[in-house]
VMD Tcl script that draws the C-alpha trace (Angstrom):
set ca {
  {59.67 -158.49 -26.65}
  {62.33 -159.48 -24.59}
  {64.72 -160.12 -27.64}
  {63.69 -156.67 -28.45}
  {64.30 -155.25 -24.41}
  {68.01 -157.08 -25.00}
  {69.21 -155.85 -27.97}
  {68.45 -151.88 -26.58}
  {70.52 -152.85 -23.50}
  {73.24 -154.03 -25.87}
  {73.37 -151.09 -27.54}
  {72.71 -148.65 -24.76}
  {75.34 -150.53 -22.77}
  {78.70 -148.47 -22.39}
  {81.88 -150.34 -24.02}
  {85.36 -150.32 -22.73}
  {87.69 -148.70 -24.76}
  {90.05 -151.43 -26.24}
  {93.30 -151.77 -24.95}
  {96.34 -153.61 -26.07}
  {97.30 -156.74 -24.33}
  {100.15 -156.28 -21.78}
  {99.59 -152.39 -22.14}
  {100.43 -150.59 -18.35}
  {97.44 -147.67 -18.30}
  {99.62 -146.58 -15.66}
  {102.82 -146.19 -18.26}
  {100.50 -144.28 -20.73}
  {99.54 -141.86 -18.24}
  {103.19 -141.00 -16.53}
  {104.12 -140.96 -20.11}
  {101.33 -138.15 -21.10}
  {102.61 -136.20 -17.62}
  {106.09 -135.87 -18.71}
  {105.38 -134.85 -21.94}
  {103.34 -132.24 -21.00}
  {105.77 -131.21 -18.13}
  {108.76 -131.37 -21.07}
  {106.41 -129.14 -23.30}
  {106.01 -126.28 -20.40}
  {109.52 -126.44 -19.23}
  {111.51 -123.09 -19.73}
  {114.72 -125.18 -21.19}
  {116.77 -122.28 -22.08}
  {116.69 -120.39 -19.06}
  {117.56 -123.82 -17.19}
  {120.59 -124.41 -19.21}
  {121.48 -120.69 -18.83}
  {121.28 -120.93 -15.26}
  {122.84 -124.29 -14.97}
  {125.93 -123.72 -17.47}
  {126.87 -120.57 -15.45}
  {126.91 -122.45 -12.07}
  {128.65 -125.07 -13.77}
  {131.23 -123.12 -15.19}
  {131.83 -121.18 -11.87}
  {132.26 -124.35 -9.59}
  {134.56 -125.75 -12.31}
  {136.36 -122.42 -13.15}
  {137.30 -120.57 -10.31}
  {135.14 -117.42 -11.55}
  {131.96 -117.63 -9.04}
  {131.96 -113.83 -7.65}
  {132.35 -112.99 -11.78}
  {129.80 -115.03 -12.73}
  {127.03 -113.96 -10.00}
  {125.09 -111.41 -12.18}
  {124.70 -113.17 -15.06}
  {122.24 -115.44 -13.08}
  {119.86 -112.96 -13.70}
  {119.75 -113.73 -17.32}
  {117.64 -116.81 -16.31}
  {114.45 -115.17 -14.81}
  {114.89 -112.44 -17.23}
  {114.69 -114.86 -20.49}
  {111.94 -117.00 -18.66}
  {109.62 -113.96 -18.89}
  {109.58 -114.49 -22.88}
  {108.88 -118.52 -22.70}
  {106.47 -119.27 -19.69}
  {104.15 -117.28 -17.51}
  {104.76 -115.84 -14.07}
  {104.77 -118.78 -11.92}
  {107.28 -120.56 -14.27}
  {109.60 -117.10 -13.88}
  {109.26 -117.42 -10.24}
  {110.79 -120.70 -10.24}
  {113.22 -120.06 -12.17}
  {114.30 -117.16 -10.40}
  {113.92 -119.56 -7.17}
  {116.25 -121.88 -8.85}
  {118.85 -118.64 -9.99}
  {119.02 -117.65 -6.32}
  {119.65 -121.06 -4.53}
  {122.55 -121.70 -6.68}
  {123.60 -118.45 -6.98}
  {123.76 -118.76 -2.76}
  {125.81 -122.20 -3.52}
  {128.07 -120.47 -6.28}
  {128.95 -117.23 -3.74}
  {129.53 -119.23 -0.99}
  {131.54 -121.84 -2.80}
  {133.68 -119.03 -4.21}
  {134.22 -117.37 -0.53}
  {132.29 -113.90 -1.91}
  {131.95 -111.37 0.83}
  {128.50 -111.27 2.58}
  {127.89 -107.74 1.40}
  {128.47 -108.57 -2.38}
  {126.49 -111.39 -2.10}
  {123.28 -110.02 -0.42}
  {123.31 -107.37 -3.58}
  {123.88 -110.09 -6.11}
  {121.28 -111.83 -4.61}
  {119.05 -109.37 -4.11}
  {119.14 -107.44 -7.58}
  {118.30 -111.36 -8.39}
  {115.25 -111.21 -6.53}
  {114.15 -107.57 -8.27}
  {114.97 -109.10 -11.58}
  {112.61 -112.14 -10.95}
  {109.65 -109.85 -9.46}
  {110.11 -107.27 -12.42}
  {110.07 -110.34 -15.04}
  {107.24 -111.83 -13.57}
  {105.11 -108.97 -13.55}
  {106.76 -108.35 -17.10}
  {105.22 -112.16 -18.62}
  {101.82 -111.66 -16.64}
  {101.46 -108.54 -18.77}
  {102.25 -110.45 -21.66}
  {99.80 -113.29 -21.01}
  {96.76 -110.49 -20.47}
  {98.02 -108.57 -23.77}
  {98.06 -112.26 -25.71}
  {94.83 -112.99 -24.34}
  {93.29 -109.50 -25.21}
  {94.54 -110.17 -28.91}
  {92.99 -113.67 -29.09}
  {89.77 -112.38 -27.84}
  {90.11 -109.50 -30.72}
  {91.00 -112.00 -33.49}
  {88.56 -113.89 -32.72}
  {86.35 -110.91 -32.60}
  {87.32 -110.34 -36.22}
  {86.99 -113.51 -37.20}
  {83.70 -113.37 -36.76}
  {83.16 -109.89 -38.21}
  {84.87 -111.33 -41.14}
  {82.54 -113.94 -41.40}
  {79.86 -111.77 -41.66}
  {80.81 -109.69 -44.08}
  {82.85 -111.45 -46.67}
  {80.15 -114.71 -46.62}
  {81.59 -118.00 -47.71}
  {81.18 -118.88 -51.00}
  {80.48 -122.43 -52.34}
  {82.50 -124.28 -54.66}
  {79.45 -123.84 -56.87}
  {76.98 -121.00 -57.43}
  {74.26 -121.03 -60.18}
  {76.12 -122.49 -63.30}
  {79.71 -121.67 -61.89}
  {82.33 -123.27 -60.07}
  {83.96 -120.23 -57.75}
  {86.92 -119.62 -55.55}
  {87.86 -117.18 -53.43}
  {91.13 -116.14 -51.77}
  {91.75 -113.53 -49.64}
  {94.51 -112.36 -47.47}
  {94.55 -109.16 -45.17}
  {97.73 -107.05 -44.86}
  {96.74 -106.55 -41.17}
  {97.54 -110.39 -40.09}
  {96.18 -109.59 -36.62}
  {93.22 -107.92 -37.53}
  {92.47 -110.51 -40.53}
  {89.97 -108.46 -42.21}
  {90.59 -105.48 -44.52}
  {89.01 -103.36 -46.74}
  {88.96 -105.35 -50.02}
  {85.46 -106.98 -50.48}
  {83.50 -109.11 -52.64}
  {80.48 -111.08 -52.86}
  {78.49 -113.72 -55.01}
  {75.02 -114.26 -54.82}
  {72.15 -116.46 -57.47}
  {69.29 -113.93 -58.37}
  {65.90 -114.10 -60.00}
  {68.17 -111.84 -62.73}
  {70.96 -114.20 -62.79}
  {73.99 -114.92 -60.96}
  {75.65 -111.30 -59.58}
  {79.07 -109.97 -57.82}
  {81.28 -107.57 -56.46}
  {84.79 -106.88 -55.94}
  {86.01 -103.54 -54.71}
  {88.74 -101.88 -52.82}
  {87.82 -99.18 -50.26}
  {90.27 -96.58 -50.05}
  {92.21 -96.47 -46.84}
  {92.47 -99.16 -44.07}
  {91.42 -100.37 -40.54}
  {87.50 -99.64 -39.05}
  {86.39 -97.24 -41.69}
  {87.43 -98.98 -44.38}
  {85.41 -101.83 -42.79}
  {82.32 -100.13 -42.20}
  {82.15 -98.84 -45.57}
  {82.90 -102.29 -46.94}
  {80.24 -103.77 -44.89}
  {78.13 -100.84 -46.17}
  {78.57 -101.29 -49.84}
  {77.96 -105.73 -49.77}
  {74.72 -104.60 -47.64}
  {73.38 -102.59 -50.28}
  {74.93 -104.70 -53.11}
  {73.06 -107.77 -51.84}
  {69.96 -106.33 -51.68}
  {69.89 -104.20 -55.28}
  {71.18 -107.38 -56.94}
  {67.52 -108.89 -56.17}
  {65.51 -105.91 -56.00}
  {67.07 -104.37 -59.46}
  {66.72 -106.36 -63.08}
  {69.16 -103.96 -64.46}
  {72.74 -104.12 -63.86}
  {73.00 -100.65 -63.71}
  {70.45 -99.75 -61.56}
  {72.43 -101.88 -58.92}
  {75.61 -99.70 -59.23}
  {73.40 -96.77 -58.64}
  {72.16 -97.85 -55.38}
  {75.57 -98.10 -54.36}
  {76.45 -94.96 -55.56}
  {73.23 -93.32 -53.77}
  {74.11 -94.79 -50.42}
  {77.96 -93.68 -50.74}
  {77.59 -90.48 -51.66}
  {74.62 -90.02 -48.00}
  {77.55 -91.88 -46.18}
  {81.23 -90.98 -46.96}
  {83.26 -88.06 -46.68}
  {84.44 -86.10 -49.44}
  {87.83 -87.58 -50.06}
  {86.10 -91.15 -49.56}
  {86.05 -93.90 -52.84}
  {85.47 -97.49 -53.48}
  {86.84 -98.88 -57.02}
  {84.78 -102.09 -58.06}
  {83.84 -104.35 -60.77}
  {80.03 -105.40 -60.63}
  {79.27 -108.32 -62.85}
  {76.33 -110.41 -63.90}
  {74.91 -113.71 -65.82}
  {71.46 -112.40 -66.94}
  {71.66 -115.72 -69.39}
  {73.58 -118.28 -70.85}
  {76.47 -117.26 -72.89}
  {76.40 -113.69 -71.63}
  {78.26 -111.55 -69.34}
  {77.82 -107.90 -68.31}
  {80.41 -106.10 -66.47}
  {80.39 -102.61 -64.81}
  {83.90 -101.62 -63.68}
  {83.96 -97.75 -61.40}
  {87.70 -97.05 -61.40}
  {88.62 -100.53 -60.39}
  {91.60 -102.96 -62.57}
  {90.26 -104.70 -65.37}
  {89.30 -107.86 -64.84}
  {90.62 -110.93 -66.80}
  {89.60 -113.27 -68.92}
  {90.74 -116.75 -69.66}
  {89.40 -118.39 -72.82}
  {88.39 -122.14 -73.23}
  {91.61 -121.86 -75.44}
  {93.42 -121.04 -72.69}
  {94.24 -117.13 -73.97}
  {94.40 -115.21 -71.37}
  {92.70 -110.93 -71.89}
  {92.13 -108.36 -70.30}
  {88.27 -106.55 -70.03}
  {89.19 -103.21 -70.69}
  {86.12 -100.87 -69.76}
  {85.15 -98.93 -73.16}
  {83.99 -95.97 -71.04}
  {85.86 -95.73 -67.87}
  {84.12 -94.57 -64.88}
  {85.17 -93.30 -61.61}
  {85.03 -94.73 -58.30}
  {82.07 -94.88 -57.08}
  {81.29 -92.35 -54.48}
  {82.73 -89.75 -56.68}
  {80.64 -89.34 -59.80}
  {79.24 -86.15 -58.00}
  {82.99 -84.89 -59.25}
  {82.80 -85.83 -62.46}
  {79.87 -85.65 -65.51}
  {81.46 -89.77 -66.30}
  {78.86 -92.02 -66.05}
  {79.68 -95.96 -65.56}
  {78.55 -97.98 -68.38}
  {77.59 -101.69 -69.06}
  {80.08 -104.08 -71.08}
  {78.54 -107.18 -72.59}
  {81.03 -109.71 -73.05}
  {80.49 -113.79 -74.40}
  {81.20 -115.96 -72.02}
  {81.00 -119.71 -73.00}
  {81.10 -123.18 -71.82}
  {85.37 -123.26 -70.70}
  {86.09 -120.13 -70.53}
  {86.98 -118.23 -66.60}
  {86.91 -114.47 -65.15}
  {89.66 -113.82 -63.33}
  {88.50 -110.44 -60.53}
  {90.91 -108.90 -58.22}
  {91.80 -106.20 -56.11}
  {94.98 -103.68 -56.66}
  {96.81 -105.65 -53.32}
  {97.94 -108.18 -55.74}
  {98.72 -106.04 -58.97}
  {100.67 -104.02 -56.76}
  {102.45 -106.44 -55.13}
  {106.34 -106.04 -55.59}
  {109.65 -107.82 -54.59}
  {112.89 -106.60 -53.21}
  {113.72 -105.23 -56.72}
  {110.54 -103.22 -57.03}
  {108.79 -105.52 -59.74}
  {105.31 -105.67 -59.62}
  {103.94 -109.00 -59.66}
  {102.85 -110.39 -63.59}
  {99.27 -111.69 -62.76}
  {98.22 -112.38 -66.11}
  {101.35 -114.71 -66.75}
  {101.08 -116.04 -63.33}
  {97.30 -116.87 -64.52}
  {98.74 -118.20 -67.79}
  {100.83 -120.63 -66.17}
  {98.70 -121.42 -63.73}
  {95.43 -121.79 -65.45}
  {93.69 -125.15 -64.74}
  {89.86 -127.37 -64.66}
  {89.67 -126.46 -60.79}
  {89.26 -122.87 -59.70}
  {90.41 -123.84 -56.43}
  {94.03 -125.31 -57.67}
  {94.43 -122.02 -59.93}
  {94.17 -119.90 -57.14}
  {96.58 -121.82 -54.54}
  {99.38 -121.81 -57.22}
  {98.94 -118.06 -58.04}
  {98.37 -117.22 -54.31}
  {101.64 -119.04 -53.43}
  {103.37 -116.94 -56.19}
  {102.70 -113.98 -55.05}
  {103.50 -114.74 -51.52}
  {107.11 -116.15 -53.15}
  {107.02 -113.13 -54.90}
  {107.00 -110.66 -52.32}
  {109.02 -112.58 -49.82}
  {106.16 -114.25 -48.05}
  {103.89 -111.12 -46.67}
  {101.29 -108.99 -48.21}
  {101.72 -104.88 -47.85}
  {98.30 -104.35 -48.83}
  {94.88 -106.63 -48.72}
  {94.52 -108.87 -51.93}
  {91.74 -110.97 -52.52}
  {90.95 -113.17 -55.76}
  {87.54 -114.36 -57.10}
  {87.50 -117.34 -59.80}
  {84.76 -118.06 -61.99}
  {84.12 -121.11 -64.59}
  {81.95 -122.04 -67.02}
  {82.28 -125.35 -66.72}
  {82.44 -127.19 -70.57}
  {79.84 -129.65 -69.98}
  {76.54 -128.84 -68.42}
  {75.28 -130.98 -65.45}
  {72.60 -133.23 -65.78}
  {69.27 -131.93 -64.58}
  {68.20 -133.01 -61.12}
  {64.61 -134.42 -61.31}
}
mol new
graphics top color blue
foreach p $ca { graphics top sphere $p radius 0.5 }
foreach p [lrange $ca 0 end-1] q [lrange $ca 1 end] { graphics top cylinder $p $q radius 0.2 }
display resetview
């Protein structure tokens, strides 16, 4: 018992961190101070400051060289907050008082140097404690977003149902982070289902109707055995909710079984499709349909594709942010021979080289949302797990 009493002591007992022989705690912690004084030091508006004083003690050219002291507090406002402007403009206006009276300036000129210094530092330092509020007002909506985001584009795993999946997406709107592309992937009692669409238009509506179709996508997919019957849920709840001129374009897809694939595109690019040979196709819809939301407009009716889809073979689905994408020159960007070259085992890897491509392609920013959804078959099935 008392074996048993010591060993919980031993381990409930607290250990000292190890330290290095001959190491000064002392040292380490001066050390960690200066760094992080170094890191919040306004450097540039130091030097300014400090070169002009320099340069007007050495020069001769003090009562020229009074105003542009003010170029100190003013560039501080863009590096640190208000109390770091304050000292700088602290620091601007006791050498500025050396500088004037080292070059014999007249009292008069110097009390208006001195004190347009003094507005200049007030005015900046309201100006960066504005900043600060606006920078933390956008942190507190990013992070806002990131959550919506969260909830309505869902993580997918690396592995649904018989697949291996991944997803990129990238909004235009990098401080918003969410757009309206959307997709989804969920395992059904009818097979493995998704979704990618575009909504027309951007910010908050084109949210809300996003979140609006992938709410009423995920629950047809496991209410409805029949693919179809799905994309007329969606098209029911559209047409109660959106406005006349209002359209999402989408590609609904599903597994029902094993070497199978059904596809129902509404107005929305052609997914493609990358053989176990490594040929890369295009799913052309034999009837085309319109966007859904607007088949009140039309007498087209969408209609289901049945495609084989073996053990190798991948489905490329995308949204018209990266078809569209151009360069300086106006060239769209070549998915299908960016998927050509880029084909490979992992999902994951084929989508970081094409994503990269575009981004190189464009000049490294997005005009529109574009998001990406991989699927493979993989060649050999997985052992069953007892």
């Amino acid at each position: 018992m008392s074996q048993a009493r010591d060993h919980a002591g031993a381990r409930l007992r607290p250990t000292r961190p190890f330290r290095k022989r001959g190491a000064d705690p002392g040292a380490s912690a001066r050390k960690c101070t200066a760094a992080r004084v170094a890191a919040g030091t306004p450097v540039l508006p130091v030097l300014i400051v400090s070169v002009v004083v320099v340069v007007g003690l050495l020069g001769g050219g003090g009562r020229i060289l009074l105003p542009l002291l003010a170029a100190g507090p003013a560039l501080a406002a863009t590096t640190c907050g208000p109390h770091g402007v304050l000292c700088i403009g602290l620091l601007a206006t006791g050498l500025g008082t050396t500088l004037g009276l080292h070059a014999s300036a007249p009292d008069r000129e110097l009390a208006a140097v001195l004190s347009a210094l003094t507005v200049v530092t007030l005015a900046s330092s309201l100006s960066s404690a504005v900043l600060r509020r606006r920078e933390r007002v956008l942190a507190a909506v990013r992070s806002v977003a990131e959550a919506a985001q969260h909830a309505l584009l869902k993580p997918v795993p690396d592995r649904v149902g018989p697949f291996e999946v991944a997803v990129r997406y990238s909004a235009a709107a990098a401080e918003a982070r969410i757009g309206g592309d959307l997709y989804a992937l969920v395992p059904t009692p009818y097979g493995v289902r998704l979704i990618v669409g575009d909504v027309r238009g951007k910010g908050l509506p084109a949210v809300e109707t996003a979140a609006l179709v992938l709410g009423v996508f995920r629950e047809a997919a496991y209410d409805e055995p029949d693919l179809l019957a799905v994309v007329g849920r969606i098209e029911r709840s559209l047409t109660r909710n959106l406005d006349g001129d209002d359209f999402v374009t989408a590609v609904v897809a599903g597994y029902p079984q094993a070497g199978q694939l059904e596809l129902v595109n509404c107005g929305h690019a052609p997914p493609l499709l990358v053989r176990a040979s490594g040929d890369v196709e295009a799913a052309e819809p034999t009837h085309p349909a319109p966007p859904l939301g607007l088949r009140a407009l039309t007498s087209e009716t969408p209609s289901l594709q049945v495609l084989p889809f073996g053990r190798g073979d991948q489905l490329l689905l995308y949204t018209d942010g990266v078809t569209e994408a151009r360069d300086h020159g106006g060239e769209f960007y070549p998915l299908a021979e960016g998927l050509a070259r880029h084909v490979s085992d992992e999902p994951a890897g084929t989508l970081t080289a094409l994503h990269d491509e575009l981004l190189e392609h464009v000049g490294g920013r997005l005009h529109d949302d574009a998001a990406l959804l991989l699927l493979r078959k993989p060649p050999v099935p997985e052992p069953a797990v007892p």
